[in-house]
N, C-alpha and C positions, 0 to 999 in steps of 0.2 A: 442442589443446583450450584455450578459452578460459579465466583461472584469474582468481581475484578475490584480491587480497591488499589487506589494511587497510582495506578497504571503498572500492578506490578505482573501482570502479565503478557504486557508490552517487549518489543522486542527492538533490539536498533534497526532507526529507521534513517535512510538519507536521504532528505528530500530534495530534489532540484528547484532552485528559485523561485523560478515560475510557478510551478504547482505547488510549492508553498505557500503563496501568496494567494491562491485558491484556496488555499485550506482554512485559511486566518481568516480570507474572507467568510467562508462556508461556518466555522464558528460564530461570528456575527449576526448572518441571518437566523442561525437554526433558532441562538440563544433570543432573537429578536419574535420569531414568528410563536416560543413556547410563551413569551410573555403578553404576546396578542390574544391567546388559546384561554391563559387565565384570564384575561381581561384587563388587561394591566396597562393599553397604551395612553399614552396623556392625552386629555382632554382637554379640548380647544383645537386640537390641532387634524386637521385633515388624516386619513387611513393610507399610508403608504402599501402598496402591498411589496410584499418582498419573493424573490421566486422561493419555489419548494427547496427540498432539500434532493429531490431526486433530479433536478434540476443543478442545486449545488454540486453533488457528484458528476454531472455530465461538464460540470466547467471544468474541475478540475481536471477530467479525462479526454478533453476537447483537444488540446495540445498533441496528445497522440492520435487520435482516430480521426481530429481531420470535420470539415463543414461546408457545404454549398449551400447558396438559394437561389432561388430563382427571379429576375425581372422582370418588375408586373406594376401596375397603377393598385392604389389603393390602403394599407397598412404601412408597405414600407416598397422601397424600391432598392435595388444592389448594383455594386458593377465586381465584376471576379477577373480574376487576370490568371492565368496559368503560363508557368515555362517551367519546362526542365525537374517536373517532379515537384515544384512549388505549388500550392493554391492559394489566393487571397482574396479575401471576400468582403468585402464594405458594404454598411446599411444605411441607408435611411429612411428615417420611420417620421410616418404621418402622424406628429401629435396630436392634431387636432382630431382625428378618432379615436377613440378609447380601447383598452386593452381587453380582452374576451376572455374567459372564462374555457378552455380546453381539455378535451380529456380524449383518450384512445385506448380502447380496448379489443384486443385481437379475438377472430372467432375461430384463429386457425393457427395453433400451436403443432411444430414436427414431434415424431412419436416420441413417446415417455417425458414431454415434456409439461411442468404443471407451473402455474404460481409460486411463485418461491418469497418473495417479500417487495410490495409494491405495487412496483412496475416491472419487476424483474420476473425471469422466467428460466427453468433449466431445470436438468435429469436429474438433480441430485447430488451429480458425480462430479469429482476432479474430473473432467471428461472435454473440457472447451464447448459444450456446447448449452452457453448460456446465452438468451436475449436477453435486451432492455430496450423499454420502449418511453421515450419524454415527451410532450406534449408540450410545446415552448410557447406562449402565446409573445406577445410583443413588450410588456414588461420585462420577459427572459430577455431575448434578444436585444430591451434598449439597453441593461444591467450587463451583461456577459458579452456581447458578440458583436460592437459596431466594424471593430474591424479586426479579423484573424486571418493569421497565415498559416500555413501548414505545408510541411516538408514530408517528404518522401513518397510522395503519392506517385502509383504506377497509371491508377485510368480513373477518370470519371467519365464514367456513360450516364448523359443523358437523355432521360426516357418519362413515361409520362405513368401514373399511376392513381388509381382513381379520380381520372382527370386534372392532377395535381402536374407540376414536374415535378421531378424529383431526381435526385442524382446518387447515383450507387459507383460506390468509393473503395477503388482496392487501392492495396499500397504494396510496393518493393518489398522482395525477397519476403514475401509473408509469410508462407510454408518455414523456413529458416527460423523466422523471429516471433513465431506462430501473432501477427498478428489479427487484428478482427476484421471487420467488412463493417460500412456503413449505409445506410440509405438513409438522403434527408426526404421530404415530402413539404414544397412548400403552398403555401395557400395567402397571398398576399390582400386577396378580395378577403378573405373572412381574418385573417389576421394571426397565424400562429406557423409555426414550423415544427414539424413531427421528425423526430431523428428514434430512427430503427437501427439498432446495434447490436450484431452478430458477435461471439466469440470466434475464435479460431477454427472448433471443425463446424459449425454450423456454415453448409452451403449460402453461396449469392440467390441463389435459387428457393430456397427454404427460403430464406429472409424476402426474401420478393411476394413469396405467398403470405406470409404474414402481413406485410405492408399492405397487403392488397384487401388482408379479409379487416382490416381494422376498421370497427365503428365508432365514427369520431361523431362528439357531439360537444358544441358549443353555447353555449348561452353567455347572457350578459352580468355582470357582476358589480354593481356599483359602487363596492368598496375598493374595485382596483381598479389605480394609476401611476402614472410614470414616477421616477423619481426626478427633482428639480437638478438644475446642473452646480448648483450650493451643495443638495442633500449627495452627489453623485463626488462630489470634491469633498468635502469634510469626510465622506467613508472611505473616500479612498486615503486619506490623510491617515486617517485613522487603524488602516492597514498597513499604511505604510511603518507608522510609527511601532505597532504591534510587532512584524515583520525584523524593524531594526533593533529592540527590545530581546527579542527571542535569540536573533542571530547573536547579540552582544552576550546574552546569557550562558548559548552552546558553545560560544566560540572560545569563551574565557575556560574553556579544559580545566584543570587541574593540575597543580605543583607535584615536581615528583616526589617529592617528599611526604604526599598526601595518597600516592595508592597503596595499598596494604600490600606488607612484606609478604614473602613462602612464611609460611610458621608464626604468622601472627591472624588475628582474631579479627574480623569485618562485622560488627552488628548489623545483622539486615532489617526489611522494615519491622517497625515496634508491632502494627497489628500482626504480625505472622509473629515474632518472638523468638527471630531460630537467628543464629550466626555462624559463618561460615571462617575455614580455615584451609588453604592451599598447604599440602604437606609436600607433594614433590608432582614435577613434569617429566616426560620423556617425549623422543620422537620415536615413529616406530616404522623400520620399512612394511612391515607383513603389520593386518590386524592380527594375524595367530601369535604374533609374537607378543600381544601385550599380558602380559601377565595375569592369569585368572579369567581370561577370557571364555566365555559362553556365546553358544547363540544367541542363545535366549535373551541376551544383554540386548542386542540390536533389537530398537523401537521398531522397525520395517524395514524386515529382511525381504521383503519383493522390490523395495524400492534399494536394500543397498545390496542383491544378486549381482545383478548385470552388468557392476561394477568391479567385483574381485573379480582378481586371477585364481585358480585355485592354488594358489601359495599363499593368498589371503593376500596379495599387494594389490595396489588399484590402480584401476584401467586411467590410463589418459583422458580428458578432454577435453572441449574445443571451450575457452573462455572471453569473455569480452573485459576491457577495462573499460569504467564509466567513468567521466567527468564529474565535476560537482552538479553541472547540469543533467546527469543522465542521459551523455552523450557518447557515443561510440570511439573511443579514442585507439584501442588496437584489441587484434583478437589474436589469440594463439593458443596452439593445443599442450595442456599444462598438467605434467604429474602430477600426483596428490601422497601425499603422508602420511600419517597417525599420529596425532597429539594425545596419549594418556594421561591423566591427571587426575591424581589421587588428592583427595577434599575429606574434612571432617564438617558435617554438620550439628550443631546442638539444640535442641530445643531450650531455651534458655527458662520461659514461659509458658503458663497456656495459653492458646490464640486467645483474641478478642473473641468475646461473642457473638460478634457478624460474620467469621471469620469460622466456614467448616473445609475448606478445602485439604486440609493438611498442611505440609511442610515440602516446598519447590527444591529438589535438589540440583535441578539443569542450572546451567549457566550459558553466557555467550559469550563468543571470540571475538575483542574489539581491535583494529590496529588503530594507534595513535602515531601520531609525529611532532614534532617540538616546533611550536611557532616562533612568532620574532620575540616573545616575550621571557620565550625558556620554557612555558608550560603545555601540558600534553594535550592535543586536542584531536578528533578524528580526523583519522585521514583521508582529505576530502576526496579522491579518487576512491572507485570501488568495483571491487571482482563480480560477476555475476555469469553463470553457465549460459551460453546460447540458447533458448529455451526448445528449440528441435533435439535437442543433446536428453532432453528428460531425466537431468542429472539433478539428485535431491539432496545428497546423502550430507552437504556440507548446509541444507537448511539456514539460510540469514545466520549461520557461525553456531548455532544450536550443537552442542553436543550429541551424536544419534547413537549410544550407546550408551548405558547405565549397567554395572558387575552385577545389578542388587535383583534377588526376585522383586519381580513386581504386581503390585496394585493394579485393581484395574476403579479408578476414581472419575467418575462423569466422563468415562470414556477416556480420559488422558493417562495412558497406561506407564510404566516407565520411571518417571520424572517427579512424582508426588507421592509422599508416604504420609501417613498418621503418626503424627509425635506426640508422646505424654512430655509433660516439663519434665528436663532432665534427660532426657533420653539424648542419646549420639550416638552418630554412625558414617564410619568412614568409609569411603566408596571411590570408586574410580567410572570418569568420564572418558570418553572417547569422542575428538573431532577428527574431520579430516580436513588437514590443510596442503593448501598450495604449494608444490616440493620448491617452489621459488622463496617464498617464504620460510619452509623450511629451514631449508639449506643456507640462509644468508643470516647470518649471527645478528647482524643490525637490526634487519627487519625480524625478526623473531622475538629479541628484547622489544619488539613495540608492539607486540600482543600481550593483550591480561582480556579478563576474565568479568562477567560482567554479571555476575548472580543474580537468577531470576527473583529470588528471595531478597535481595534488597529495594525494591523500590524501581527498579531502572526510572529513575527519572535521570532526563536529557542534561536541566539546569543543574544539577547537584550530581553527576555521575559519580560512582563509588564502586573503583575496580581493585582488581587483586592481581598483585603482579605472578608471574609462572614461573621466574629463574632468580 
């Protein structure tokens, strides 16, 4: 069984403000409702309830896919304003009734589709055609959603759905930016809002049947209520401070003086016990051209065909630049390179004993830039392929070629070997980078190497430089 310790099989993540702020929250609750589970809230004091975590995850994804309700006497009442591709939606909730107890369960899932985890539903496959279905009663709603806006929306049709409204939410250029469909369902008499949420190929249509065959059932629960507008301020304080804590921790990068030379020694983390060494980089027009090259090297040759030329050079295309906020700031269609980079790794020890996975030979591509301080910190813009493009090969900066035969280890073929202490072995990686990056000497020196094998932790990152 595959096991994750320290987060060393994490990969760099950028998160945009906002939904970080979700996240910090979503830590909070999860950590809050396991210590309710053991028994562990204090006594004397009233049962807050807190929402789910399948609830936590729709906050954070709420930003992108967008929210309606409906206007009604009874739980809560709205007013929504639309122009121009905006929607914003305001609530007010009747405290003086109490919060319900809600659940939805569909009778009518599209073919090959099953339960997958939760509330979640889908084929299996990398394939876009995944539902989730959340059952929000009015505790979600008074915690996440008094007032939200939302951009880029192409139509809300509203319509009416087991007697409910309900409003079904597309958005601009979706085909393009593959993204999802929404339907809320609301019930202001009985007190909850049902949000159905479609991936990319799952039809309006499909998702409308499902809405429709869902058996909801609510009952009364008397350990849930609101939270106070003290308890509702001191957590948000309390995020916030977490939030300024975390930013002040990533943000503080690293002295250049502090990433590991070419030809010097990186310890990675202690429980794996292996350390790594950058021996030399190249760029390469052609992948044929990199020395000792195999097929066999490439993790997934289906995903990186349709991208060679057959001279072995790679096709163009079409890329977005993101903001800090993961925002659209320009798109254009972008050559791509070959970074090889020959690495020695050693087992140094034998793993911990919780610890069977082997020894992580991947690495990631990080670029940094120099703040006001002089120290290296990510740079907060970031590349990402159009997602119509179905362009993989550069994976979150992941390496997708390995010289070595490979293992095949819990499935992850590639990337992980079995080391006895002592053992070493030097190998060559393959990314492919952005020919703008390439080709420009500056920004080149601000990529190094972010070894799966060491820990990738955010606060203490520990890279390796290429040149």
């Amino acid at each position: 069984m595959r096991k994750e310790k320290n987060g060393v099989l994490s990969r760099e993540l950028v998160i945009p403000e906002e939904t970080q702020k979700k996240i910090e929250a979503a830590y909070d609750i999860v950590r809050a409702k396991s210590s309710e589970a053991r028994g562990e809230s204090a006594g004397g004091h009233r049962h807050i309830w807190k929402p789910s975590a399948a609830v936590v995850l729709a906050a954070a994804m709420i930003l992108v896919c967008g929210l309606g309700v409906a206007a009604a006497v009874g739980h809560f009442t709205k007013q929504v304003e639309e122009s121009d591709g905006t929607a914003s939606y305001t609530f007010e909730i009747n405290y003086e009734l109490k919060p319900v107890e809600v659940t939805a369960v569909p009778e009518y899932l599209p073919e090959d589709m099953t339960l997958a985890d939760g509330d979640k539903y889908g084929s299996g496959k990398d394939d876009g055609r995944d539902i989730s279905i959340w059952a929000m009663n009015m505790a979600d709603v008074d915690y996440y959603m008094q007032r939200m806006d939302f951009t880029g929306v192409e139509k809300v049709e509203k319509t009416t759905i087991q007697g409910m409204e309900a409003h079904l939410i597309t958005y601009r250029d979706a085909e393009k930016y593959r993204k999802p469909k929404d339907i809320y369902m609301f019930n202001p008499e009985d007190g909850y809002v049902l949000w159905v949420w479609g991936d990319y190929a799952v039809s309006m249509e499909e998702l409308e049947k499902v809405a429709g065959s869902l058996t909801i059932t609510v009952t009364e629960n008397p350990d849930l209520a609101y939270m106070t507008e003290e308890e509702k301020e001191e957590e948000a304080q309390l995020e916030k401070e977490a939030q300024e804590a975390w930013e002040a921790a990533v943000n503080r990068g690293v002295a250049p003086e502090d990433i590991t030379a070419v030809g010097e020694t990186l310890e990675g983390a202690d429980f794996i016990g292996a350390s790594y060494t950058i021996e030399e980089a190249a760029i390469y027009d052609s992948l044929y051209d990199v020395p000792g090259y195999t097929p066999d090297g490439v993790c997934d040759r289906e995903k990186a065909a349709p991208w060679l030329n057959e001279d072995g050079t790679h096709k163009p295309y079409l890329r977005s630049t993101l903001d800090e906020n993961g925002q659209i700031v320009e798109e254009k269609e972008t050559g791509v390179k070959f970074l090889a980079v020959t690495a020695t790794v050693r087992q140094e020890k034998a793993y911990d004993a919780e610890w069977d996975n082997g020894t992580p030979f991947d690495a990631v591509l990080v670029r940094l830039e120099k703040n006001e301080d002089g120290r290296l910190v990510q740079a907060p813009d970031r590349y990402a392929a159009v997602p119509s493009e179905d362009y993989e090969l550069q994976m979150g900066g992941s390496c997708f070629y390995l010289n070595q035969a490979a293992d095949t280890m819990d499935g992850a073929r590639y990337f992980w070997r079995h080391m006895e202490a002592g053992d070493s072995q030097t190998y060559t990686m393959v990314f492919a980078v952005d020919e703008d990056l390439a080709e420009n000497r500056e920004e080149l020196q601000n990529l190094v190497l972010w070894f799966n094998g060491t820990g990738n932790d955010p606060e203490n990152p520990r890279y390796s430089a290429l040149w």
